[in-house]
C-alpha positions as CSV (number, residue, x, y, z in Angstrom):
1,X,1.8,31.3,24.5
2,X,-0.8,28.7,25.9
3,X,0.8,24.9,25.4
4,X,-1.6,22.1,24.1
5,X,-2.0,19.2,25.5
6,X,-3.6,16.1,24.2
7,X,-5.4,13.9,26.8
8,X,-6.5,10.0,26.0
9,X,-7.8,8.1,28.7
10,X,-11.0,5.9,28.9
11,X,-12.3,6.3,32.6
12,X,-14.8,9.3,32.0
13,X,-13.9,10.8,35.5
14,X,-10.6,10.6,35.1
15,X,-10.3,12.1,32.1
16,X,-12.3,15.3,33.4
17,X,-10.8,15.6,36.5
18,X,-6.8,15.7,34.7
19,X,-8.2,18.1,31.6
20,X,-10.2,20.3,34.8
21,X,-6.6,20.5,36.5
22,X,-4.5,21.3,33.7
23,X,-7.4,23.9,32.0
24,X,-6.9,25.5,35.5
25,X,-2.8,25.3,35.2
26,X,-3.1,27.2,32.0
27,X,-2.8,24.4,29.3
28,X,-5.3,24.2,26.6
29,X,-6.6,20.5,26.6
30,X,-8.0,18.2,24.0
31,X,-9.4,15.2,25.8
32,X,-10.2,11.9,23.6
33,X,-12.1,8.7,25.5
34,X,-11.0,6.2,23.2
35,X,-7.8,5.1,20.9
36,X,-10.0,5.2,17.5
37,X,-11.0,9.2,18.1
38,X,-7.4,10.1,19.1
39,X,-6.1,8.3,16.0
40,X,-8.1,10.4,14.1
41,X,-6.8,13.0,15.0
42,X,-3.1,12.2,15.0
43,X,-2.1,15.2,13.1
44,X,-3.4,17.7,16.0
45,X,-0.6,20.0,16.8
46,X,-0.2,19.4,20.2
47,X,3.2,19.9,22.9
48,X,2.5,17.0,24.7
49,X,0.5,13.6,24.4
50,X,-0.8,12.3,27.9
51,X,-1.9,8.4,26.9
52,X,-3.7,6.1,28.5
53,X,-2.1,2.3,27.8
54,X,-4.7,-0.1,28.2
55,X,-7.7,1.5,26.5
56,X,-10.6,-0.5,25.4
57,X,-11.0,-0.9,21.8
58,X,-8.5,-2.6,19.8
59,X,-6.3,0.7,19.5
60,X,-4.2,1.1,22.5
61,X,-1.5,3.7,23.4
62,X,1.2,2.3,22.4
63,X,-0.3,1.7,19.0
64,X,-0.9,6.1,19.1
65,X,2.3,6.5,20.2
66,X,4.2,4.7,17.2
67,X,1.6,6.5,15.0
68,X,2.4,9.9,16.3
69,X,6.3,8.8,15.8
70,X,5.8,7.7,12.4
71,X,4.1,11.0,11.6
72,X,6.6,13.6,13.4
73,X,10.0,14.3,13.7
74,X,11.2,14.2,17.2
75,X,14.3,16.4,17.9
């Protein structure tokens, strides 16, 4: 079974260089750039949410973290 993984962060080079490493690892990797395209899409069924905090539009990840919260159960 391949894991997904979702990947916000804003720095462009950044964010290619972590989704390059983990696509090599194995994972299967959904990257977003900014808060209001990973809010989105909230309901992607992903194993693991990698979040950027200080992103630059009004949606941070803190704000995508409550939302994912509010819209799963965590066990």
């Amino acid at each position: 079974m391949k894991y997904t993984i979702v990947l916000v962060e804003d720095e462009i080079n950044l964010n290619n260089l972590i989704k390059t490493y983990l696509e090599n690892a194995g994972y299967n990797v959904i990257s977003f750039y900014n808060g209001a395209s990973a809010m989105e899409n909230i309901d992607t069924d992903a194993h693991l949410w990698i979040l950027d905090i200080m992103l630059p539009d009004e949606i941070n990840g803190y704000d995508i973290i409550k939302k994912i919260r509010e819209n799963n159960i965590i066990y």
